[in-house]
C-alpha positions in Angstrom: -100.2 96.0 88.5 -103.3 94.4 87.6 -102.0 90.5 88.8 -101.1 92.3 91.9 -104.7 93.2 92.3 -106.2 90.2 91.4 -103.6 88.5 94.1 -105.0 90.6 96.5 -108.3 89.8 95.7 -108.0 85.9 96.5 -105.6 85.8 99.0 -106.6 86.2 102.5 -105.5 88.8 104.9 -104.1 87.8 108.0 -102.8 90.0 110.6 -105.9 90.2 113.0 -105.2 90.6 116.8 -108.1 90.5 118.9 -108.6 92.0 122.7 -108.5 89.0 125.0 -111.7 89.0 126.5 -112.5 88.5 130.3 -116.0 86.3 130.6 -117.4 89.7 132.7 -116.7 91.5 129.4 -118.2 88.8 126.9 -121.4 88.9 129.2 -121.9 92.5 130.1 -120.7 93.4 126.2 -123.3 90.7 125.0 -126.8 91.9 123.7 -127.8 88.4 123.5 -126.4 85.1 125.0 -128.4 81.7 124.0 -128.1 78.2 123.4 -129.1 76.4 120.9 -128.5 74.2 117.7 -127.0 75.3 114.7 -129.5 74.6 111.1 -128.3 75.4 108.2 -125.6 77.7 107.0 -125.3 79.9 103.8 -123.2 83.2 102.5 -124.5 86.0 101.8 -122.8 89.4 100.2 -123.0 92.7 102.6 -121.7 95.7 101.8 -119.1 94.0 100.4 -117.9 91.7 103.1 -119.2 87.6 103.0 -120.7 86.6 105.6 -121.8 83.3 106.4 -125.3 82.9 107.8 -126.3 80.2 110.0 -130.1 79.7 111.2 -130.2 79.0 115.2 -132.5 76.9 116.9 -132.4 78.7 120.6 -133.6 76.3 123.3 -132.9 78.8 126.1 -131.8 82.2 125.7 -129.7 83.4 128.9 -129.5 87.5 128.3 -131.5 89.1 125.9 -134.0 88.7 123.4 -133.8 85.4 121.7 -132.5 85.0 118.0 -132.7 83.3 114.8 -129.7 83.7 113.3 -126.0 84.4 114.0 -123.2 85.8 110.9 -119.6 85.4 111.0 -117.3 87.0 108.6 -115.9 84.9 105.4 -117.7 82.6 103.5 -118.7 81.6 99.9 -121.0 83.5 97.7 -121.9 82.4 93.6 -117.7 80.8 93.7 -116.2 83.2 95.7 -114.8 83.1 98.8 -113.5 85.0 101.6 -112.0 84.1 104.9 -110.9 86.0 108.0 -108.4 85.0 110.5 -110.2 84.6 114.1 -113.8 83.4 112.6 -114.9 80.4 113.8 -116.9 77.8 111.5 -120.5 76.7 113.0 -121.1 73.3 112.6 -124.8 72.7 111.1 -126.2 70.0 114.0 -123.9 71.4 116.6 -125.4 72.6 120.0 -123.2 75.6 121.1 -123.6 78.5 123.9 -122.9 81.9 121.8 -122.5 84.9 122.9 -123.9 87.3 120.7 -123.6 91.1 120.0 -125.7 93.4 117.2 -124.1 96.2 116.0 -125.2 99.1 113.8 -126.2 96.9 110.9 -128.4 94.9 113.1 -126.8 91.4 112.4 -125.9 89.0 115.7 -122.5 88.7 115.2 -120.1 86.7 117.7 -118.2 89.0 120.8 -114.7 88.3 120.6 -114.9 85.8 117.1 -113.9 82.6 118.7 -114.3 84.3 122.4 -118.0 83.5 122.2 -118.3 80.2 121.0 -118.8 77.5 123.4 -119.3 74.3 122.1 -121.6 71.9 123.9 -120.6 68.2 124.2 -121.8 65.2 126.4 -118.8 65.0 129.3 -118.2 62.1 131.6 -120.9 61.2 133.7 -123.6 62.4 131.1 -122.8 66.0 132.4 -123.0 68.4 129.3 -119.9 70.1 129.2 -119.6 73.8 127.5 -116.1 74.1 126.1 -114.4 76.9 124.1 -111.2 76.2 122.3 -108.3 78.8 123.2 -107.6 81.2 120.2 -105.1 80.7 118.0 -105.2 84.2 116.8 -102.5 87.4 118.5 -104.2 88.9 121.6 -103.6 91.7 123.5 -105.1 92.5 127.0 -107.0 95.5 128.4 -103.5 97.8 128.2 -102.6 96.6 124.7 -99.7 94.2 125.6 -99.4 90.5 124.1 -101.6 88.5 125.6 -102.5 84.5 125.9 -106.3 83.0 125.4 -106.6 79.6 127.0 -109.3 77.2 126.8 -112.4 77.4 129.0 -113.9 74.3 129.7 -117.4 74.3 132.5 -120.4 72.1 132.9 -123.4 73.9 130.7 -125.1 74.5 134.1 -122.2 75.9 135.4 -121.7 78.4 132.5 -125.2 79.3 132.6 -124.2 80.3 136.6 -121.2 82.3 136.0 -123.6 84.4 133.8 -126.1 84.6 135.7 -124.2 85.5 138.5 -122.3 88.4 136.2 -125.9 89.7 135.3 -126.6 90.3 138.7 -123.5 91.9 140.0 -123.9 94.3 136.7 -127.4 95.4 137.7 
């Protein structure tokens, strides 16, 4: 019994299926949505969950109040570490568009896992170009039936319009 537990222990769980987001949903279920560059990243132990912790530099914050820091689940803490299936990895010197939520424990978290990363990149032309990978992870839609995620790939100004435009058609 007790190797089963400590197998348990470092092993990761897998098995996550996340709701397949529409871009309405990631917006109007955002507290925050910026842009910025990532600093540097640590873990940290909360309630028993790692978390790694990455410091933000926001150069323009698009819904809400702008932020410092954005945690996603898994990590390393003093040798240990946990992972989650879904979370994505911010790079430190990476410009990204994320959309953010805060729940009860007051952290900015990411909506969807990978569903709110965009990662920003110079496109053809010099155009930056805001792309989101599709998730790898099981999804289901709305009415819980197996769903597909497919990568999003816009112009960073023409992002920033799609959510701009979603803001005002949910005021």
């Amino acid at each position: 019994m007790r190797w089963l537990l400590c197998f348990l222990a470092i092993v990761p769980l897998s098995g996550t299926t996340l709701k397949l987001l529409t871009m309405d949903d990631m917006v109007n279920q955002s507290t925050a949505i910026v842009r910025g560059r990532i600093g540097s990243c640590a873990g940290e132990l909360r309630s028993g969950i790692i978390y790694t912790r990455c410091a933000i530099s926001v150069t323009e914050t698009w819904k809400g109040a702008s932020v410092s820091d954005v945690y996603t689940p898994g990590g390393t803490v003093r040798g240990l570490t946990q992972t989650f299936s879904g979370s994505p990895v911010l790079t430190a010197g990476q410009e990204y568009v994320l959309f953010l939520w805060a729940g009860k424990s007051g952290i900015n978290q990411l909506i969807g896992l990978t569903q709110g990363v965009f990662q920003l990149s110079q496109g053809e032309k010099s155009a930056t170009m805001a792309i989101r990978a599709a998730s790898t992870e099981p999804m289901v839609d709305l009415r819980g039936r197996p769903a597909q995620d497919v990568t999003l790939r816009y112009s960073a100004t023409e992002l920033r319009h799609i959510v701009d435009d979603i803001l005002k058609r949910s005021k």
